[in-house]
Gaussian input, Z-matrix of N, CA and C with variables (Angstrom, degrees):
# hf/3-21g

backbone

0 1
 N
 C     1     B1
 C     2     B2     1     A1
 N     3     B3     2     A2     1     D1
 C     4     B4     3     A3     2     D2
 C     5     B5     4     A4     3     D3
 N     6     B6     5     A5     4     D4
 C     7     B7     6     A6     5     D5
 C     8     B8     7     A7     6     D6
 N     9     B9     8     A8     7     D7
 C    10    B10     9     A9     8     D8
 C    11    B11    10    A10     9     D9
 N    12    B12    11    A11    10    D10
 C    13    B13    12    A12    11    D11
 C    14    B14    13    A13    12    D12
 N    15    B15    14    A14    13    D13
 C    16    B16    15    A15    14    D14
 C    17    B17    16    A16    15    D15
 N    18    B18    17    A17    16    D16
 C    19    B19    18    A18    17    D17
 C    20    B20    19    A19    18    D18
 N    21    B21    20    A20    19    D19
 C    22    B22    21    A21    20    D20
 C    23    B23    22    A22    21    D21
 N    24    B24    23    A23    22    D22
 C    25    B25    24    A24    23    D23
 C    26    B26    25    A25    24    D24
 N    27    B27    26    A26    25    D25
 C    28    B28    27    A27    26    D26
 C    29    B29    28    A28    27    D27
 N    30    B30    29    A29    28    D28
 C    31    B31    30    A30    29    D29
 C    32    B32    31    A31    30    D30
 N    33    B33    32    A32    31    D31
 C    34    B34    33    A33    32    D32
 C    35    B35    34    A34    33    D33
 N    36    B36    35    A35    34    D34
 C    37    B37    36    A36    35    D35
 C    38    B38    37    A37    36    D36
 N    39    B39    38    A38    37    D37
 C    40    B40    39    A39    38    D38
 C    41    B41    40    A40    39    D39
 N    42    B42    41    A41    40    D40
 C    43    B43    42    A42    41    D41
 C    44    B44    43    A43    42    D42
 N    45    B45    44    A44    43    D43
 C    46    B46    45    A45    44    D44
 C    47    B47    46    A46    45    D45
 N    48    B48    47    A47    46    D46
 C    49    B49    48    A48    47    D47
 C    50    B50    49    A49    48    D48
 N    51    B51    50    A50    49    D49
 C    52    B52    51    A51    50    D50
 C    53    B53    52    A52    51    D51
 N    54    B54    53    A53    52    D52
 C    55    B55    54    A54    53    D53
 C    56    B56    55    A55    54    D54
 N    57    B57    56    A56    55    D55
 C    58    B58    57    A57    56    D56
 C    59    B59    58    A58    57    D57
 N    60    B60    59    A59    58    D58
 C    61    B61    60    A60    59    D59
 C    62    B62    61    A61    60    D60
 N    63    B63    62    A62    61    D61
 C    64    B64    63    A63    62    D62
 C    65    B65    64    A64    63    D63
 N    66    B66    65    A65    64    D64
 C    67    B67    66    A66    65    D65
 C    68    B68    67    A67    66    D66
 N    69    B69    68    A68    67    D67
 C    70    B70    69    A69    68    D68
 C    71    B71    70    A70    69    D69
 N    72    B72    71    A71    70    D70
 C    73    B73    72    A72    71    D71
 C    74    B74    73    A73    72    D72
 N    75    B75    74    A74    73    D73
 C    76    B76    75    A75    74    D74
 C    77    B77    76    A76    75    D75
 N    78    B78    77    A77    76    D76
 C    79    B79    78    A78    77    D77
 C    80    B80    79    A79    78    D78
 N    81    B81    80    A80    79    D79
 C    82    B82    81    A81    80    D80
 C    83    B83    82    A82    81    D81
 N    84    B84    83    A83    82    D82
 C    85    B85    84    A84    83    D83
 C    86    B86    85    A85    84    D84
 N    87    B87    86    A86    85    D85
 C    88    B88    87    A87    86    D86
 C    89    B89    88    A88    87    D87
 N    90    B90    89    A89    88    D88
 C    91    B91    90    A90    89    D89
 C    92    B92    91    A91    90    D90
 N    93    B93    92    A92    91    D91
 C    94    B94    93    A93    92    D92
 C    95    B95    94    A94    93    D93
 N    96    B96    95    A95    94    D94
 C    97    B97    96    A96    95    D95
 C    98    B98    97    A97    96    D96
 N    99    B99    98    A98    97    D97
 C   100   B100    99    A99    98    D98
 C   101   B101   100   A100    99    D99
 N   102   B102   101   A101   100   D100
 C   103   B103   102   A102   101   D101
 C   104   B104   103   A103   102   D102
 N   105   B105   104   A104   103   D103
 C   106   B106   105   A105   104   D104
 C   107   B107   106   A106   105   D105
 N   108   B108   107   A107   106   D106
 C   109   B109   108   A108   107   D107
 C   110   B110   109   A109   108   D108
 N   111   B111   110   A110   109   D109
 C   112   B112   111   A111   110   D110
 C   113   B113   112   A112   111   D111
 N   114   B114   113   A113   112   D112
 C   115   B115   114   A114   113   D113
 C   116   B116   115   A115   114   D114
 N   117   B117   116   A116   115   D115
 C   118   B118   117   A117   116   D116
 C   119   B119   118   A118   117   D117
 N   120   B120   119   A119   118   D118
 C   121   B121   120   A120   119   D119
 C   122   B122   121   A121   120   D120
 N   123   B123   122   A122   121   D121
 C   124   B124   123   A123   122   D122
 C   125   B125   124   A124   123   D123
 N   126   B126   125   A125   124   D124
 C   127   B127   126   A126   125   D125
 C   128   B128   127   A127   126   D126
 N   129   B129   128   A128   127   D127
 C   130   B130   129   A129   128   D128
 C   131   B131   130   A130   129   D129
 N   132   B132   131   A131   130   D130
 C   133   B133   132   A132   131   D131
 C   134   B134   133   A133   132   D132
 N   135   B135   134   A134   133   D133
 C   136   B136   135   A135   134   D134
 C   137   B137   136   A136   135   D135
 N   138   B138   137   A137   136   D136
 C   139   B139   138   A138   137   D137
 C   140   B140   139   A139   138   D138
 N   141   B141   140   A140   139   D139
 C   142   B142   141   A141   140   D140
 C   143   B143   142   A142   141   D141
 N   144   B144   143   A143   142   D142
 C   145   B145   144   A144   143   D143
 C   146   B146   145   A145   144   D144
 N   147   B147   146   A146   145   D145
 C   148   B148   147   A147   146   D146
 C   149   B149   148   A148   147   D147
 N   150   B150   149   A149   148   D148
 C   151   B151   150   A150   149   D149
 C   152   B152   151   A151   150   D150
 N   153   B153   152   A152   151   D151
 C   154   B154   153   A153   152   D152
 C   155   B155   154   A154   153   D153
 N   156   B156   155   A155   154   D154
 C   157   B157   156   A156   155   D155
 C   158   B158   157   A157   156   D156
 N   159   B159   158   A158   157   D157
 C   160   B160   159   A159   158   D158
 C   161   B161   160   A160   159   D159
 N   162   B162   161   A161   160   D160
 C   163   B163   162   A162   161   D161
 C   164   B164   163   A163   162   D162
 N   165   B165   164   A164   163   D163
 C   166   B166   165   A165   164   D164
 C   167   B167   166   A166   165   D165
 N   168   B168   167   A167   166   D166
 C   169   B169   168   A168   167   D167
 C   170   B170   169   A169   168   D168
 N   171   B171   170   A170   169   D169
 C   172   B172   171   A171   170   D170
 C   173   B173   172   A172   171   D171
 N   174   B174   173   A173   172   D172
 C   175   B175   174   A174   173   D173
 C   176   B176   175   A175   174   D174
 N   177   B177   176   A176   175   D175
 C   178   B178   177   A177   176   D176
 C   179   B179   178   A178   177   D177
 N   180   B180   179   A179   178   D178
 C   181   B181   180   A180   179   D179
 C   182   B182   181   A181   180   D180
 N   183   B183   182   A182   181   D181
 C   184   B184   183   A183   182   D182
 C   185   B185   184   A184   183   D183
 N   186   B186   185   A185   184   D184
 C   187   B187   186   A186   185   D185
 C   188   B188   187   A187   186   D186
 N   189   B189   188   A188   187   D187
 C   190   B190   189   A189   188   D188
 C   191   B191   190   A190   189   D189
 N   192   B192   191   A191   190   D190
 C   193   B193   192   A192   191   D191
 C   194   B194   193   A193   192   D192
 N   195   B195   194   A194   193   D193
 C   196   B196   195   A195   194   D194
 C   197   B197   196   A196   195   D195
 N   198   B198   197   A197   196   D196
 C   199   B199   198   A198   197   D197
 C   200   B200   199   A199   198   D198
 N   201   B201   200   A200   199   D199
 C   202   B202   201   A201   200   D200
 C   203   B203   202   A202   201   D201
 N   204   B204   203   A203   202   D202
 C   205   B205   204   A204   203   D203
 C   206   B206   205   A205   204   D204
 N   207   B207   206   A206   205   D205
 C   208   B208   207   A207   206   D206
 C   209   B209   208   A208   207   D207
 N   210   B210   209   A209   208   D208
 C   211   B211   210   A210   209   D209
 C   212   B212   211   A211   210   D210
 N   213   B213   212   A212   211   D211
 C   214   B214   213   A213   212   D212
 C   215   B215   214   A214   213   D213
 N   216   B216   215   A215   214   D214
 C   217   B217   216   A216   215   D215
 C   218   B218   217   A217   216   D216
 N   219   B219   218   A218   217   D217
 C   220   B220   219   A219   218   D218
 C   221   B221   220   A220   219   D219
 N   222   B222   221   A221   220   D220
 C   223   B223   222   A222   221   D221
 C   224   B224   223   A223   222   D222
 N   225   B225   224   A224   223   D223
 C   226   B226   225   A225   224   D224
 C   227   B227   226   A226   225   D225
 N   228   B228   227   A227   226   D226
 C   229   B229   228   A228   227   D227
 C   230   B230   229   A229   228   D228
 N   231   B231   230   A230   229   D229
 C   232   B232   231   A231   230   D230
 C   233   B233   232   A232   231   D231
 N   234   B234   233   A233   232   D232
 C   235   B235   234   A234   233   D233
 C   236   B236   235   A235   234   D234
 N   237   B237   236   A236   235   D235
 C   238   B238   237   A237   236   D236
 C   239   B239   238   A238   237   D237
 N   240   B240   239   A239   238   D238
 C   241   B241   240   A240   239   D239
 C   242   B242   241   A241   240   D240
 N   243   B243   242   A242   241   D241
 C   244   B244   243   A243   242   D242
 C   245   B245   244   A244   243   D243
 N   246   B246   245   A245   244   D244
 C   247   B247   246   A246   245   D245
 C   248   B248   247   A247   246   D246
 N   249   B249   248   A248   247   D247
 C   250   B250   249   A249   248   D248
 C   251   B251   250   A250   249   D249
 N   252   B252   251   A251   250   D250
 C   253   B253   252   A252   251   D251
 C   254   B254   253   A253   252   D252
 N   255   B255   254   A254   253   D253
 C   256   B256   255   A255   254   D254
 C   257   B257   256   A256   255   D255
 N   258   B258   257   A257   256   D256
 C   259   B259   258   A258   257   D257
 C   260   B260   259   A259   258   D258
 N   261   B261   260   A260   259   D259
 C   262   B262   261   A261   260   D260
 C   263   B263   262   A262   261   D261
 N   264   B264   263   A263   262   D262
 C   265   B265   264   A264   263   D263
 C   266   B266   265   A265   264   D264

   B1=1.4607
   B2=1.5329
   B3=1.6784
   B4=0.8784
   B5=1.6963
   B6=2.0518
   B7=1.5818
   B8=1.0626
   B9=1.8186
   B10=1.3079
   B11=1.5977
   B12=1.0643
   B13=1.3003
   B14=1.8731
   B15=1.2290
   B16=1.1828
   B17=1.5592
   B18=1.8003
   B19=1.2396
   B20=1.7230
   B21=1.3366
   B22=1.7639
   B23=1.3437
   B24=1.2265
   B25=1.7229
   B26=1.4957
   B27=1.1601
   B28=1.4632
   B29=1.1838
   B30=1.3242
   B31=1.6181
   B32=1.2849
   B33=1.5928
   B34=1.3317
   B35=1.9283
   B36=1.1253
   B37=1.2999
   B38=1.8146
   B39=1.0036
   B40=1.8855
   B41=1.6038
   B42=1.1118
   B43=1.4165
   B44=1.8328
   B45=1.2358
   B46=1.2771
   B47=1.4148
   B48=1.4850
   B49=1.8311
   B50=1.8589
   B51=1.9810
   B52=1.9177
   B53=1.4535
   B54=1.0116
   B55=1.4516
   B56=1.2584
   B57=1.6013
   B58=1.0547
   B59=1.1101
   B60=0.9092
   B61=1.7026
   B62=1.1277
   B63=1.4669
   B64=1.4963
   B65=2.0886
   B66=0.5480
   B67=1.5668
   B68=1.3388
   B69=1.7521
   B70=0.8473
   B71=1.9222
   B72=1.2511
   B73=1.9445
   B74=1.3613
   B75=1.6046
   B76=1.1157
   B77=1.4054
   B78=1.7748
   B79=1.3245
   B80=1.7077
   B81=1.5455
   B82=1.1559
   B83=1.8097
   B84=1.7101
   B85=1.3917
   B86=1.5582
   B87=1.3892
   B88=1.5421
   B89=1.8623
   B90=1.2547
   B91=1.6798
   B92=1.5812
   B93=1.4552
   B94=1.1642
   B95=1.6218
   B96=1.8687
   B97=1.3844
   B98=1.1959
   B99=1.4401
   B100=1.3259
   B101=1.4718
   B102=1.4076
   B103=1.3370
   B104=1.3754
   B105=1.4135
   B106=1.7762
   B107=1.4791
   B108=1.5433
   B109=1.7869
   B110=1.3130
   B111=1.4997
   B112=1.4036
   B113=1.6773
   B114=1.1391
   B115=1.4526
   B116=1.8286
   B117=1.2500
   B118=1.5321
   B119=1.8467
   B120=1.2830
   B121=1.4901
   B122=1.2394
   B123=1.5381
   B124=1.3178
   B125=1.8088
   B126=1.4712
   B127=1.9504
   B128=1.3611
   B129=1.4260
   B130=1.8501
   B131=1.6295
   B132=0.9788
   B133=1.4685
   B134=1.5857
   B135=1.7419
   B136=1.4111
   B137=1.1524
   B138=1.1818
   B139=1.5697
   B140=1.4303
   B141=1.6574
   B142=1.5447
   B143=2.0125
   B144=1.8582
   B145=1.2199
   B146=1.5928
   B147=1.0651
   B148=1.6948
   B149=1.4496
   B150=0.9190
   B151=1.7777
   B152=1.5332
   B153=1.6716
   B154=0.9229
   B155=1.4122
   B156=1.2408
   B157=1.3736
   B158=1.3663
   B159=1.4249
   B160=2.1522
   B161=1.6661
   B162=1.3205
   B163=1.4068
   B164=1.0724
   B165=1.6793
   B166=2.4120
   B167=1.1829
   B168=1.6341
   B169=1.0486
   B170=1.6976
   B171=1.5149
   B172=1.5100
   B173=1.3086
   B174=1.6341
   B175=1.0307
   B176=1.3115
   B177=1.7676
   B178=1.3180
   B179=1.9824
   B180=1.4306
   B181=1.2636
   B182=1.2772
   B183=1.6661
   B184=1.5036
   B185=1.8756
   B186=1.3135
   B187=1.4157
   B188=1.6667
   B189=1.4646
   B190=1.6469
   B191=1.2544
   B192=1.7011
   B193=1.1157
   B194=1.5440
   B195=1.6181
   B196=1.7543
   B197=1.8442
   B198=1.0750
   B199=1.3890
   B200=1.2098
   B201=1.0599
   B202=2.1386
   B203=1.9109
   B204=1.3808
   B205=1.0647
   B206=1.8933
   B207=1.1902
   B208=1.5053
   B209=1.7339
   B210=0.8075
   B211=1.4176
   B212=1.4451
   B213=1.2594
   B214=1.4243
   B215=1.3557
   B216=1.6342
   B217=1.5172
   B218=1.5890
   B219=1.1817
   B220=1.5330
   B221=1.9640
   B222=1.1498
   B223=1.7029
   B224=0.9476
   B225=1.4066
   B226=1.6151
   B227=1.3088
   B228=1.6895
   B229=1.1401
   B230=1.6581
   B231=1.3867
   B232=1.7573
   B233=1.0786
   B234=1.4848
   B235=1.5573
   B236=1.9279
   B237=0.9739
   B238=1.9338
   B239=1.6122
   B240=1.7175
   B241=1.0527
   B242=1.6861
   B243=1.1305
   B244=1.3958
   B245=1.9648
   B246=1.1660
   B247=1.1311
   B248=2.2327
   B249=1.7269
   B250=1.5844
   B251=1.6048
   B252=1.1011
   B253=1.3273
   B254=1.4008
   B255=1.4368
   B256=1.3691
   B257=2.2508
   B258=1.4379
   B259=1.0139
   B260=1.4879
   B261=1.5370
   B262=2.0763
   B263=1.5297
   B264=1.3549
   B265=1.2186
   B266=2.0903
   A1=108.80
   A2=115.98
   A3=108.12
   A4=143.49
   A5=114.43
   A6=93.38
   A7=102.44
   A8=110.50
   A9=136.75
   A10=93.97
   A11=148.01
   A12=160.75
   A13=102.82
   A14=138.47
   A15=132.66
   A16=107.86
   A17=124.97
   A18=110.03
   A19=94.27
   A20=127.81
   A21=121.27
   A22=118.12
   A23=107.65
   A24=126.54
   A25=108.79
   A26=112.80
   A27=129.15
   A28=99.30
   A29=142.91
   A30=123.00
   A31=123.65
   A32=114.50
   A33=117.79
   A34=106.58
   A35=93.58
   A36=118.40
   A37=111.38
   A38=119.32
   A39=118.16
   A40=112.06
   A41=99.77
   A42=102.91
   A43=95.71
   A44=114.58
   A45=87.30
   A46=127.29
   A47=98.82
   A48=113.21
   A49=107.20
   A50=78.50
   A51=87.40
   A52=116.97
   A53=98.75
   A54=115.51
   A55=121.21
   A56=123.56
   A57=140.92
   A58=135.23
   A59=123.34
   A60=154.71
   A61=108.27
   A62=103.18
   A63=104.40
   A64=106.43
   A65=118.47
   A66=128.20
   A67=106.45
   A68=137.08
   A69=150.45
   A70=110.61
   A71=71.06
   A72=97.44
   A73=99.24
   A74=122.02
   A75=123.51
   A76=118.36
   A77=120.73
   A78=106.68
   A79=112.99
   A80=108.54
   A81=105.31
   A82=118.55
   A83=116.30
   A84=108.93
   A85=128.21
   A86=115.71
   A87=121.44
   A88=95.98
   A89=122.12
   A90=96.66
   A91=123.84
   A92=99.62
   A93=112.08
   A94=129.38
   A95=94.85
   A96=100.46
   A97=124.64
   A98=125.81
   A99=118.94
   A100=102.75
   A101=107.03
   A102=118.80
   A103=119.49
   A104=92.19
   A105=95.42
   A106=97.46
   A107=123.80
   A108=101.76
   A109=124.68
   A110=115.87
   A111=133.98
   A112=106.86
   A113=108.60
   A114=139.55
   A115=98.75
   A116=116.65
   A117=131.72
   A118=92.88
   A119=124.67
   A120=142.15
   A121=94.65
   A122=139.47
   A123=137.50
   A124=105.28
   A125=94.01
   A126=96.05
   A127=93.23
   A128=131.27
   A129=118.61
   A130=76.25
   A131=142.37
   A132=128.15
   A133=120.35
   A134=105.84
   A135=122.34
   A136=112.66
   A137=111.95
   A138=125.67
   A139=122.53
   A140=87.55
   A141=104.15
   A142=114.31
   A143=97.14
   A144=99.67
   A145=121.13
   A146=101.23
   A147=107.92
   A148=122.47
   A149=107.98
   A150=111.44
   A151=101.86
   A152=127.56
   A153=108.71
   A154=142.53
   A155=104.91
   A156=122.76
   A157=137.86
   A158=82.43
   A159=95.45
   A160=99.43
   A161=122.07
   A162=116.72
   A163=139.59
   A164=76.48
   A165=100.85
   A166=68.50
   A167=157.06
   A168=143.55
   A169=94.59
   A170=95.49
   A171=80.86
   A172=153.56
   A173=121.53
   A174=121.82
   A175=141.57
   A176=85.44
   A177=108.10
   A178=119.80
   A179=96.85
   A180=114.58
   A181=99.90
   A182=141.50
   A183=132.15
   A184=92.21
   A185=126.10
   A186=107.16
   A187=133.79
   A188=98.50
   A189=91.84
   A190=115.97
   A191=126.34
   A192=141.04
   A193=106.15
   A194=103.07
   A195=97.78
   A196=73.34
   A197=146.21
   A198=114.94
   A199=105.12
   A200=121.11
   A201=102.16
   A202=117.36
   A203=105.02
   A204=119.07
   A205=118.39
   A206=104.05
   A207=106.75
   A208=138.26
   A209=155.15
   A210=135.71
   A211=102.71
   A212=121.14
   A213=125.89
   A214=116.12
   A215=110.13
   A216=118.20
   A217=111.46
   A218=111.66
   A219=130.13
   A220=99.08
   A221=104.93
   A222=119.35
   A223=109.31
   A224=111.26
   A225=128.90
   A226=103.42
   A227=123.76
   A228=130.46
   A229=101.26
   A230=104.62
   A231=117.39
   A232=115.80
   A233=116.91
   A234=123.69
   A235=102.26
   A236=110.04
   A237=119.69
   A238=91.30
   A239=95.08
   A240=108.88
   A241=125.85
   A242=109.00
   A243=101.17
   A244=118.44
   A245=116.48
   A246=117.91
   A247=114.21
   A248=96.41
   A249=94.52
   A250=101.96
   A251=129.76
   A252=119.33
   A253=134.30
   A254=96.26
   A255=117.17
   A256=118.56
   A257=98.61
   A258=92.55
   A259=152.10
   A260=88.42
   A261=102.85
   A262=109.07
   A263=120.83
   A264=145.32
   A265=146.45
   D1=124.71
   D2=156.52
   D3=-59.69
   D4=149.29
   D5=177.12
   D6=-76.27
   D7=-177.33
   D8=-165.87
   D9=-85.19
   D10=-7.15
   D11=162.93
   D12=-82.01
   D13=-71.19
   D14=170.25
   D15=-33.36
   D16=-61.67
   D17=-148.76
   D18=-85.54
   D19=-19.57
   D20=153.71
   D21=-31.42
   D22=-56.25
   D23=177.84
   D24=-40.97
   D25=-64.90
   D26=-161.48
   D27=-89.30
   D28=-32.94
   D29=164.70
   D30=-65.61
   D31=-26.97
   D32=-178.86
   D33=-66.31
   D34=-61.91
   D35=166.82
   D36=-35.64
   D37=-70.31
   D38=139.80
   D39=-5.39
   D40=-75.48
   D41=-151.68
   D42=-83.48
   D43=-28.82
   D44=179.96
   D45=-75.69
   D46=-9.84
   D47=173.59
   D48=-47.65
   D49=-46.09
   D50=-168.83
   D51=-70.31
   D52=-19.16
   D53=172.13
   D54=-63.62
   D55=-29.87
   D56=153.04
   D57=-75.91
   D58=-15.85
   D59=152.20
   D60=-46.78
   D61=-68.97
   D62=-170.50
   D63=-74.45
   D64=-33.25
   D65=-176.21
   D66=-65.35
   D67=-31.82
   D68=76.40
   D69=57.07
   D70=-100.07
   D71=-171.46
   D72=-57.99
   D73=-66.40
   D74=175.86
   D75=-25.83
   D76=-53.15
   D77=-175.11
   D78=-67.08
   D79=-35.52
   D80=-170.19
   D81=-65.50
   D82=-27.25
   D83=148.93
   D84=-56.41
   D85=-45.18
   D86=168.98
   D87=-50.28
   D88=-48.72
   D89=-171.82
   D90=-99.66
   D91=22.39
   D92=166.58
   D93=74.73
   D94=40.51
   D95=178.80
   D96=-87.00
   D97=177.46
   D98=-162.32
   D99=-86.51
   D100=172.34
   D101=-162.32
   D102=-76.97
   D103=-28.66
   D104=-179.89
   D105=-76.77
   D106=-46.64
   D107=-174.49
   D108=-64.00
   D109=-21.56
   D110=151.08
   D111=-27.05
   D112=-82.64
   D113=-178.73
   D114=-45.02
   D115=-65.42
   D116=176.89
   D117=-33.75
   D118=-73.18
   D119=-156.45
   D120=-70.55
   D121=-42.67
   D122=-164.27
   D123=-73.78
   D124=-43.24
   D125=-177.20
   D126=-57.65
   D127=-44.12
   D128=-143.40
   D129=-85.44
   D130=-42.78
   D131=-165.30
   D132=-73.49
   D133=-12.53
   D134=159.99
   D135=-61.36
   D136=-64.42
   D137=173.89
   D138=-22.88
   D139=-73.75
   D140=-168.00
   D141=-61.00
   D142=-19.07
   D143=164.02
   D144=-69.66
   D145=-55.14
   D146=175.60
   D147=-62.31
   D148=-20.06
   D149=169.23
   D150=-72.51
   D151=-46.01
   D152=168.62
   D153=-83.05
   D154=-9.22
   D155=135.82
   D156=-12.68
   D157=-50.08
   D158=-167.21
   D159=-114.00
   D160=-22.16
   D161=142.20
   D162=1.45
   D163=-84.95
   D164=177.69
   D165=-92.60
   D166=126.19
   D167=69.26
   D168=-102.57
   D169=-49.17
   D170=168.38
   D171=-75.60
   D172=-8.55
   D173=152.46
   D174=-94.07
   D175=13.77
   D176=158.04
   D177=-65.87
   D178=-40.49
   D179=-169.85
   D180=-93.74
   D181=-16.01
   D182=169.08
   D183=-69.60
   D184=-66.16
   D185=-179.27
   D186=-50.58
   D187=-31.25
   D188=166.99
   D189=-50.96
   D190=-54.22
   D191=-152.68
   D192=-70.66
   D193=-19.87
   D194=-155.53
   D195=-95.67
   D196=-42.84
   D197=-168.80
   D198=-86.79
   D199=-12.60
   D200=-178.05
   D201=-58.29
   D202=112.16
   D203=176.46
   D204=-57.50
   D205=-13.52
   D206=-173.57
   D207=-159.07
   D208=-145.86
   D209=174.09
   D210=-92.74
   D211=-38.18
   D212=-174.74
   D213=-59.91
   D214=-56.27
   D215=167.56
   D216=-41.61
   D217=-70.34
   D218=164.80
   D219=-11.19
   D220=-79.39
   D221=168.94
   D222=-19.55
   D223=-81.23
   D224=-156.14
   D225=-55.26
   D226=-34.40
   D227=-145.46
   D228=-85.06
   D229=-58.95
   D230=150.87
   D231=-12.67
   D232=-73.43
   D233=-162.67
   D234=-80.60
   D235=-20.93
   D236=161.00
   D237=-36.54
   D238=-92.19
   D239=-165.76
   D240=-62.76
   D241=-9.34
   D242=153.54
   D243=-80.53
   D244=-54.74
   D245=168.75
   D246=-23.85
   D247=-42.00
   D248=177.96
   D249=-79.40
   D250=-35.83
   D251=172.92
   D252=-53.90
   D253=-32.53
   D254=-179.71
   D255=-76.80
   D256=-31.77
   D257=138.30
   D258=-156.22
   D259=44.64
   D260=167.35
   D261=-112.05
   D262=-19.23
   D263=160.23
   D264=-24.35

């Protein structure tokens, strides 16, 4: 299992890819590409958002799990993290 310091690393790192992605696209509208490669660059930069997305969802849910003292916590913690799925998801 990764630490909570490693998977920081790698989301930041994530997003700054997408970040590049998108900066990316931008030039290729500034030089006047077509719409579908527009479109082509925008899905993979969807992607690469939503993958990180579900990332921190999940190590959102490895830290719930590591402090819940009990089955109930455990529960609550589940239905947490479904509740964010349900609507960032």
């Amino acid at each position: 299992m990764d630490t909570h310091e490693q998977q920081q690393r790698r989301l930041v790192s994530r997003l700054r890819r997408v970040e590049g992605q998108i900066r990316g696209v931008q030039g290729m509208i500034e030089k006047g590409s077509t719409c579908e490669q527009v479109a082509q660059q925008l899905a993979a930069a969807r992607r690469a958002l939503d993958r990180a997305f579900y990332d921190m969802i999940a190590c959102s849910m490895e830290m719930e799990l590591e402090k819940a003292p009990d089955a109930a916590a455990v529960r609550a913690a589940g239905a947490h993290i479904s509740q964010l799925l349900a609507r960032y998801g």
